[in-house]
N, CA, C and O atoms as a MOPAC input file, in Angstrom:
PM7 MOZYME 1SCF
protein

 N     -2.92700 1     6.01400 1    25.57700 1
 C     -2.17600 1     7.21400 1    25.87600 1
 C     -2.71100 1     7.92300 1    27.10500 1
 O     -1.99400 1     8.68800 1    27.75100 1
 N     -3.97000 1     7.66900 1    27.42700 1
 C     -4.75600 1     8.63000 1    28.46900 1
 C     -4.02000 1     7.81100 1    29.94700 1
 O     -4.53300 1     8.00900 1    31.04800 1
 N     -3.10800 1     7.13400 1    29.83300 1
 C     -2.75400 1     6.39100 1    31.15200 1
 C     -0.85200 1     7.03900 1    31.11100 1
 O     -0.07400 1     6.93500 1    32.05900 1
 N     -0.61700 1     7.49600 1    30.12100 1
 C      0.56900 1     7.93300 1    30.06500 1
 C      0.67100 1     9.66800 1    29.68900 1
 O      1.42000 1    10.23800 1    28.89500 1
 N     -0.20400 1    10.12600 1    30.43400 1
 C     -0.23800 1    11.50400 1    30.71700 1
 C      1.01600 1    11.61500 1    32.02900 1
 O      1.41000 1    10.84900 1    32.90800 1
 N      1.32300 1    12.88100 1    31.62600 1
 C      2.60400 1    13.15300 1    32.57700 1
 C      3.78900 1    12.48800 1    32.05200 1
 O      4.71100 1    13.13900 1    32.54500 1
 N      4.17300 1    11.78700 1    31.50800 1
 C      5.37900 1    10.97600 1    30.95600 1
 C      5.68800 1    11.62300 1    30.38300 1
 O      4.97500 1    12.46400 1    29.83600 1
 N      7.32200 1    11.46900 1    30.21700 1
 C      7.94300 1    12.45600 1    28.96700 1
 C      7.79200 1    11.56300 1    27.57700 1
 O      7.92900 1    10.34100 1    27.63400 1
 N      7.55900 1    12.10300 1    26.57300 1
 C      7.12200 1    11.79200 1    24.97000 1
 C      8.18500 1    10.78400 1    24.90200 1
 O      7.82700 1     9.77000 1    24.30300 1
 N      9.56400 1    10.76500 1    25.40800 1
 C     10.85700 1     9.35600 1    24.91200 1
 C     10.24900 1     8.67700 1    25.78200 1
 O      9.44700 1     8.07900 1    25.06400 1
 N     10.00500 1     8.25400 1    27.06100 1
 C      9.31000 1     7.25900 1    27.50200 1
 C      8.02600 1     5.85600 1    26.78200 1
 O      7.94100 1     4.62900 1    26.74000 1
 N      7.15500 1     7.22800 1    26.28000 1
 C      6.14700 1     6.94200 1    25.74700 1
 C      6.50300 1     6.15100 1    24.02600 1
 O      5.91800 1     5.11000 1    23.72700 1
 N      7.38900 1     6.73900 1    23.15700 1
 C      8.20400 1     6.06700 1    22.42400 1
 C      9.00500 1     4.92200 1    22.35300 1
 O      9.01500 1     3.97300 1    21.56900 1
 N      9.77800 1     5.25400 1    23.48700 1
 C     10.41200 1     3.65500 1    24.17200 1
 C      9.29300 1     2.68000 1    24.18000 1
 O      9.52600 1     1.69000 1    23.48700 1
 N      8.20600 1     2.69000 1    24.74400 1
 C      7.50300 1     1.88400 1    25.29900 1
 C      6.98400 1     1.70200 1    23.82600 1
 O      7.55500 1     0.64600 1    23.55200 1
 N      6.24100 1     2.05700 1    22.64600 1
 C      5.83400 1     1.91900 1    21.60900 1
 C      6.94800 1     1.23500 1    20.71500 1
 O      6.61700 1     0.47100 1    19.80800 1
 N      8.10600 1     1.48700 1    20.95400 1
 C      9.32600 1     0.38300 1    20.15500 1
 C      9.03700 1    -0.76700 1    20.63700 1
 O      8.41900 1    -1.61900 1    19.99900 1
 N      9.62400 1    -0.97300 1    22.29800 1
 C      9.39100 1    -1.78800 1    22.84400 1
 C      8.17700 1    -2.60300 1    22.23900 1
 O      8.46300 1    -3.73500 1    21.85200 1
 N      6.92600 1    -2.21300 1    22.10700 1
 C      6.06700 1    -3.07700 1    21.33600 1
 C      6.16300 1    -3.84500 1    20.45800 1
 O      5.92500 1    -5.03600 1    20.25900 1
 N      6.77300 1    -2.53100 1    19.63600 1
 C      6.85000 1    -2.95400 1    18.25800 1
 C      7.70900 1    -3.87300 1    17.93900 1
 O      7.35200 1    -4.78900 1    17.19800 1
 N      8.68400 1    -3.82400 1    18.31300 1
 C      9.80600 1    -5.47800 1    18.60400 1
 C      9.94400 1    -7.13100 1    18.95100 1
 O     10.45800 1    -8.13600 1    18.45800 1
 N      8.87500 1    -6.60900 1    20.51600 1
 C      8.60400 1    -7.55300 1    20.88000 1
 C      7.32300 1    -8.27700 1    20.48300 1
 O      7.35200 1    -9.50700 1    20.42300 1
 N      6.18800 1    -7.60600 1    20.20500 1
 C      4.68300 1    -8.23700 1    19.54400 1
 C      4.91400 1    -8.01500 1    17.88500 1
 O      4.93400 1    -9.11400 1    17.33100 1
 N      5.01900 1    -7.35800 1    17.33300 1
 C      4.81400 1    -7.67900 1    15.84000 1
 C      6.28600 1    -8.37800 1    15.27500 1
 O      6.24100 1    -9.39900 1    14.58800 1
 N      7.32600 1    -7.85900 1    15.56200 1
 C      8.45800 1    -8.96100 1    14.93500 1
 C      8.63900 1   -10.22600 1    15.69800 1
 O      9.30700 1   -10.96400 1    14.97500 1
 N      8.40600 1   -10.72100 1    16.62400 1
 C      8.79300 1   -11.44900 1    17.23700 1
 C      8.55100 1   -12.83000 1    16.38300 1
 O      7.50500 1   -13.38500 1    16.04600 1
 N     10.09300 1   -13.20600 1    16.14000 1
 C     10.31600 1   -14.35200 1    15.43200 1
 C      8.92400 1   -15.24700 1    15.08300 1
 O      8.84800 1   -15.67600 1    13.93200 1
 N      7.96600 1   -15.51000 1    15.89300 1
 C      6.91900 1   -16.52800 1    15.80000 1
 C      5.60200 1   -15.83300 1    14.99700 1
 O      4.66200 1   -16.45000 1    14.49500 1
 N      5.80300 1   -14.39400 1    15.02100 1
 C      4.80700 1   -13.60200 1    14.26500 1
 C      4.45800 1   -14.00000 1    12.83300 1
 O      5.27300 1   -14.14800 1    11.92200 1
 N      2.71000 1   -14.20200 1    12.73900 1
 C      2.58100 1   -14.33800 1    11.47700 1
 C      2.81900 1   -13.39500 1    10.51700 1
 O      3.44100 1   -12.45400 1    11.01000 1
 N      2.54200 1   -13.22200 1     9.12800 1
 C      2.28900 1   -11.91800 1     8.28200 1
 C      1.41500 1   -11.02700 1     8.52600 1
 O      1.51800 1    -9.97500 1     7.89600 1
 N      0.63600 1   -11.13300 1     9.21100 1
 C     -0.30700 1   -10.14700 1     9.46700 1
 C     -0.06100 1    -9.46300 1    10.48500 1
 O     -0.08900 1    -8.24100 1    10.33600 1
 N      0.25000 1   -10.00900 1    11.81000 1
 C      0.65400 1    -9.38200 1    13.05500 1
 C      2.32600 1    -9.10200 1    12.72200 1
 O      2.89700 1    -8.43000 1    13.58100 1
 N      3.09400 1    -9.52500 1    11.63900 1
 C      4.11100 1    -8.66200 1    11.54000 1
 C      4.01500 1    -7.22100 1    11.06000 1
 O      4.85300 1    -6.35200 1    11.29700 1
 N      2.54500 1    -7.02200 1    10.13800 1
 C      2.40100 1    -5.60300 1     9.90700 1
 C      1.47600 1    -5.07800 1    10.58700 1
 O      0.88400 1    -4.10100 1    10.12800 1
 N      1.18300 1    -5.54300 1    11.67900 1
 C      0.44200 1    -4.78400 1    12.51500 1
 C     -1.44800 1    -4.76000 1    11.92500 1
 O     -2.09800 1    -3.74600 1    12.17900 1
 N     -1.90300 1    -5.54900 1    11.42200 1
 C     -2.77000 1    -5.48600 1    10.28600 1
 C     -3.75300 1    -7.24400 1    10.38800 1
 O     -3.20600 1    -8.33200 1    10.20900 1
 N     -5.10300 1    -7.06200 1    10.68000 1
 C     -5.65400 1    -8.15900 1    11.28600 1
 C     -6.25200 1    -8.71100 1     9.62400 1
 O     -6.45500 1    -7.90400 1     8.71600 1
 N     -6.43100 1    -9.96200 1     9.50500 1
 C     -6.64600 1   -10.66300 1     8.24700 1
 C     -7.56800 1   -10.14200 1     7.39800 1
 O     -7.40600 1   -10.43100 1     6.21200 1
 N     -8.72900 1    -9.27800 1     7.75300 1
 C     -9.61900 1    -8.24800 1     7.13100 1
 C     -9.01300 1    -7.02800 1     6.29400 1
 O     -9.73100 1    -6.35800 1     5.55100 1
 N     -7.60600 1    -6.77200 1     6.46400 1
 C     -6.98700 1    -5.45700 1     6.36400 1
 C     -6.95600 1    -5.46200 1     4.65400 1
 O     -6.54900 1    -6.43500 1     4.01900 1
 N     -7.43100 1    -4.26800 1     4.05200 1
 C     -7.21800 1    -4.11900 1     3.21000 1
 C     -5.75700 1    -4.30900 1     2.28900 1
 O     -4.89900 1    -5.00500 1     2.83400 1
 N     -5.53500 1    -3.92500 1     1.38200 1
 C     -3.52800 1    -3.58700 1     0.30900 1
 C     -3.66400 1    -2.42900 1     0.82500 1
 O     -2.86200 1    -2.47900 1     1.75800 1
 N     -4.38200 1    -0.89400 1     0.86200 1
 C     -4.13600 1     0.13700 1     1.23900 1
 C     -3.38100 1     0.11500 1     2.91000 1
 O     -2.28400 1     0.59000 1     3.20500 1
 N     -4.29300 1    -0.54400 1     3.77000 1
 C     -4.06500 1    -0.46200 1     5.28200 1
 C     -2.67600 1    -1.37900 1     4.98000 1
 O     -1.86400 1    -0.77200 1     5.67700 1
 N     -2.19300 1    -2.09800 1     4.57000 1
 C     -0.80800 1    -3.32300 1     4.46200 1
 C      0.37900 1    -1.88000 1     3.94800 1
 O      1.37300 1    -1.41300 1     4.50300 1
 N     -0.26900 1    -1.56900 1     2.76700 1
 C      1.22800 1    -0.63600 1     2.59800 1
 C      1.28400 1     0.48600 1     3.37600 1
 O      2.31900 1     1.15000 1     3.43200 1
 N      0.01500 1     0.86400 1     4.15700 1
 C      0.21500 1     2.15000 1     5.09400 1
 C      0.94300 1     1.55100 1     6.27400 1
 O      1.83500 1     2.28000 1     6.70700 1
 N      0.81400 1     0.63900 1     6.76900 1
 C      1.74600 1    -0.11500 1     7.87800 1
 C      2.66600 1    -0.15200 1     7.55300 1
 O      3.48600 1     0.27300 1     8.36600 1
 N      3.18800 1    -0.61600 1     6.30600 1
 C      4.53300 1    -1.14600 1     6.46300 1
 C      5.41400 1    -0.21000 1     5.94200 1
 O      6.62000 1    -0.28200 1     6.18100 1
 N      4.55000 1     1.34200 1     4.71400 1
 C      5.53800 1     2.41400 1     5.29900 1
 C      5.82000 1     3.05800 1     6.58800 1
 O      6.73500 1     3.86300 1     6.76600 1
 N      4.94100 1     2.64000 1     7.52300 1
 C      5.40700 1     3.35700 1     8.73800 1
 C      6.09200 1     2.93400 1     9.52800 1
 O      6.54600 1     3.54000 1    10.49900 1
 N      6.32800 1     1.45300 1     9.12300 1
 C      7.35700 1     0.66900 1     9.39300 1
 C      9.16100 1     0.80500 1     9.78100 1
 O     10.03000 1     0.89300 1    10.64900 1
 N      8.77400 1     0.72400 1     8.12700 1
 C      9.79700 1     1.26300 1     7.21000 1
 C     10.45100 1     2.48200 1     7.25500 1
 O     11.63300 1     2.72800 1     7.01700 1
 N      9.13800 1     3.55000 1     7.73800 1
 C     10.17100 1     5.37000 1     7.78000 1
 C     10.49200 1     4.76600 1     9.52200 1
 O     11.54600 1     5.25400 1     9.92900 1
 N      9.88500 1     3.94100 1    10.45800 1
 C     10.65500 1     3.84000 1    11.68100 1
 C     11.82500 1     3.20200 1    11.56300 1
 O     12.82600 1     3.62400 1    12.14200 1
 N     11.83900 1     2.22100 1    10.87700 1
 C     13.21300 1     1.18200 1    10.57100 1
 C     14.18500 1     1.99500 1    10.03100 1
 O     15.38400 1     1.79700 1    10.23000 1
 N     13.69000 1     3.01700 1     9.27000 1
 C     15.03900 1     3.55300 1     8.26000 1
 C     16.36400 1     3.74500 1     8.83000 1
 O     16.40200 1     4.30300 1     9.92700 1
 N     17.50000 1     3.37200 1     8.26800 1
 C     18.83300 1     3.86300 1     8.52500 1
 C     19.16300 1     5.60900 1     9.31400 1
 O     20.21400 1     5.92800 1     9.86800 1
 N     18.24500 1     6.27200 1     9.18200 1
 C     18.44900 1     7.84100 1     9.42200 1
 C     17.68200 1     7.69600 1    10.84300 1
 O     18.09400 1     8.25400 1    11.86000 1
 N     16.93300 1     7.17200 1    10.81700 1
 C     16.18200 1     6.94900 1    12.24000 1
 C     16.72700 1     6.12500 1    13.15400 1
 O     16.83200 1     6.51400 1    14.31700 1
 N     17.16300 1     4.85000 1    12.76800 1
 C     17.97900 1     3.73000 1    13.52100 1
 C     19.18700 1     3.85800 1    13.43400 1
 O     19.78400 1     2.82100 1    13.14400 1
 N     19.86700 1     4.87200 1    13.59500 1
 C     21.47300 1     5.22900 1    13.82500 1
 C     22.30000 1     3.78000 1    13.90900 1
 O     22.97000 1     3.20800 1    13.05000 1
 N     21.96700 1     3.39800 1    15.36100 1
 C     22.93000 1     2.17900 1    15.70100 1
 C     22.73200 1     1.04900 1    14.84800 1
 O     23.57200 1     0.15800 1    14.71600 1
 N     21.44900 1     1.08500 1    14.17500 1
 C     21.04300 1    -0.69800 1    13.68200 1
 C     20.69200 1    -1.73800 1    13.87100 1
 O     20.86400 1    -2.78600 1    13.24800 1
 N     19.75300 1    -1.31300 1    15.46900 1
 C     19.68900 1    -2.26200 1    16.14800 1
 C     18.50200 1    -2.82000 1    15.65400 1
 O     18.37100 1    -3.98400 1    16.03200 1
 N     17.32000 1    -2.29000 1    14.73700 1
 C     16.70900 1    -2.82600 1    14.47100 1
 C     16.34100 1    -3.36000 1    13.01500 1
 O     15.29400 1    -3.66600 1    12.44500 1
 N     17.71100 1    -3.32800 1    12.67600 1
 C     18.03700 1    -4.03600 1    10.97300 1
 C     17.36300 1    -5.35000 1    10.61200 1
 O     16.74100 1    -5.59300 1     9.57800 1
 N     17.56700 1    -6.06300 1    11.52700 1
 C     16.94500 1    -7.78900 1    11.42600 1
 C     15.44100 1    -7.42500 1    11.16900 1
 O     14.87100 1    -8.17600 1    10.37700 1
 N     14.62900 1    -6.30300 1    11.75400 1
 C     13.05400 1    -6.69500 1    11.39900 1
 C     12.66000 1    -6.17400 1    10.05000 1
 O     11.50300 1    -6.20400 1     9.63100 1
 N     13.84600 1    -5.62100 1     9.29200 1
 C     13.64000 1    -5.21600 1     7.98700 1
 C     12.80700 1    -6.22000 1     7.02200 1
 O     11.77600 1    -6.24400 1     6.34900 1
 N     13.61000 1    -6.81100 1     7.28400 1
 C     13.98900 1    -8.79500 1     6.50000 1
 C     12.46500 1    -9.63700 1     6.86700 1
 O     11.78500 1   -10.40900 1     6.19100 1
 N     12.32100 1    -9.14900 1     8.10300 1
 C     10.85000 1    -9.80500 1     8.43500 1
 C      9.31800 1    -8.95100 1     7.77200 1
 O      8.18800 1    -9.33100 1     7.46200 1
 N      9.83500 1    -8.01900 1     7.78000 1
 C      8.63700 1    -7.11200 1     7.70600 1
 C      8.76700 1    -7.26300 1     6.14100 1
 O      7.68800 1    -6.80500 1     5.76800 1
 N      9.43300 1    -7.62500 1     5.04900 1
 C      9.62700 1    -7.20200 1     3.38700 1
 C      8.68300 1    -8.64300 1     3.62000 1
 O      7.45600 1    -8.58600 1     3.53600 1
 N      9.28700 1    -9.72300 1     3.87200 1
 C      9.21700 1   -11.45100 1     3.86000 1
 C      6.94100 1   -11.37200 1     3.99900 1
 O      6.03500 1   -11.92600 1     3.37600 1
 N      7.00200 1   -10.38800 1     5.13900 1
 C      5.69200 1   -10.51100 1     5.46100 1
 C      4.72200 1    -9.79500 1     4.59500 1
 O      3.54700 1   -10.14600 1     4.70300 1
 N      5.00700 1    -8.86900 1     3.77000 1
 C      4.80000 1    -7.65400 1     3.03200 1
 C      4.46500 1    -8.82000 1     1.69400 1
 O      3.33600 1    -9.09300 1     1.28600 1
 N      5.40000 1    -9.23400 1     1.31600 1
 C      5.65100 1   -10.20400 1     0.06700 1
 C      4.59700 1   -11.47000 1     0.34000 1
 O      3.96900 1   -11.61700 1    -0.70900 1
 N      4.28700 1   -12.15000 1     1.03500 1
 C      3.49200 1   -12.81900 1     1.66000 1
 C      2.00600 1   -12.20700 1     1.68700 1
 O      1.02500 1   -12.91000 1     1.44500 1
 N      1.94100 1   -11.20100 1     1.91800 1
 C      0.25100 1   -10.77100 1     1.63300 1
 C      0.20200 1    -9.75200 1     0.39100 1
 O     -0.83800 1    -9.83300 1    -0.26300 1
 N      0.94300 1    -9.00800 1     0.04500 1
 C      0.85800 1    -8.15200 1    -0.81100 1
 C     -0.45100 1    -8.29900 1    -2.17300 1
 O     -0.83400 1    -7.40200 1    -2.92400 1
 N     -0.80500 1    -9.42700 1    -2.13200 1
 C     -1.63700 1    -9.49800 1    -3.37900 1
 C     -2.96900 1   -10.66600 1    -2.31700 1
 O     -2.84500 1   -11.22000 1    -1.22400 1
 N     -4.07200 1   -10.62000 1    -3.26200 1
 C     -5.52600 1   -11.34700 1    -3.51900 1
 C     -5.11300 1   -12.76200 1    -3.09900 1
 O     -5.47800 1   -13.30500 1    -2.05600 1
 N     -4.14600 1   -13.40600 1    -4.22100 1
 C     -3.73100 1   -14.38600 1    -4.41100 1
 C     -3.34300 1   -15.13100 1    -3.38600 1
 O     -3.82600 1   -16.22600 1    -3.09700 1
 N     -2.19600 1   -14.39500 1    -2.63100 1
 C     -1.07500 1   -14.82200 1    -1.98100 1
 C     -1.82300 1   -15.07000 1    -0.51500 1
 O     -1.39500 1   -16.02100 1     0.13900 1
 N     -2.71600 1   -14.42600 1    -0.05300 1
 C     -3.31000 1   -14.47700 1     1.50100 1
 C     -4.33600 1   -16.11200 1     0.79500 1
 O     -5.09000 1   -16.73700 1     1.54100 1

């Protein structure tokens, strides 16, 4: 952020979607880098990601829908680590 001083705050947002689209959903993303969350990450740090995910994805936030498809990725990836077992 200290390099995006002076920018207006939608810029700085844009550019943080932009991320978020292209590095954590991006079709080839594992489960872990789909939640933003490196293989050490606790169940607490997994569901704190992927509600924040989730309140960004929401229908009230994503008007148009353009980012409906990473729903599907992000549950798939969620379901995939969610437990001891499953990683």
């Amino acid at each position: 952020l200290a390099r995006c001083r002076g920018r207006p705050i939608e810029a700085i947002r844009e550019a943080a979607r932009f991320y978020v689209a292209q590095i954590l959903f991006d079709p080839r993303s594992d489960a872990y880098r789909t939640l933003g969350v490196d293989s050490y990450a606790t169940r607490e740090e997994l569901r704190s990601n992927m509600a924040l995910l989730l309140k960004w994805l929401h229908p009230h936030k994503d008007v148009a829908g353009e980012n409906a498809v990473f729903v599907g990725r992000m549950i798939k990836a969620w379901d995939r680590l969610k437990t001891e077992d499953r990683r």
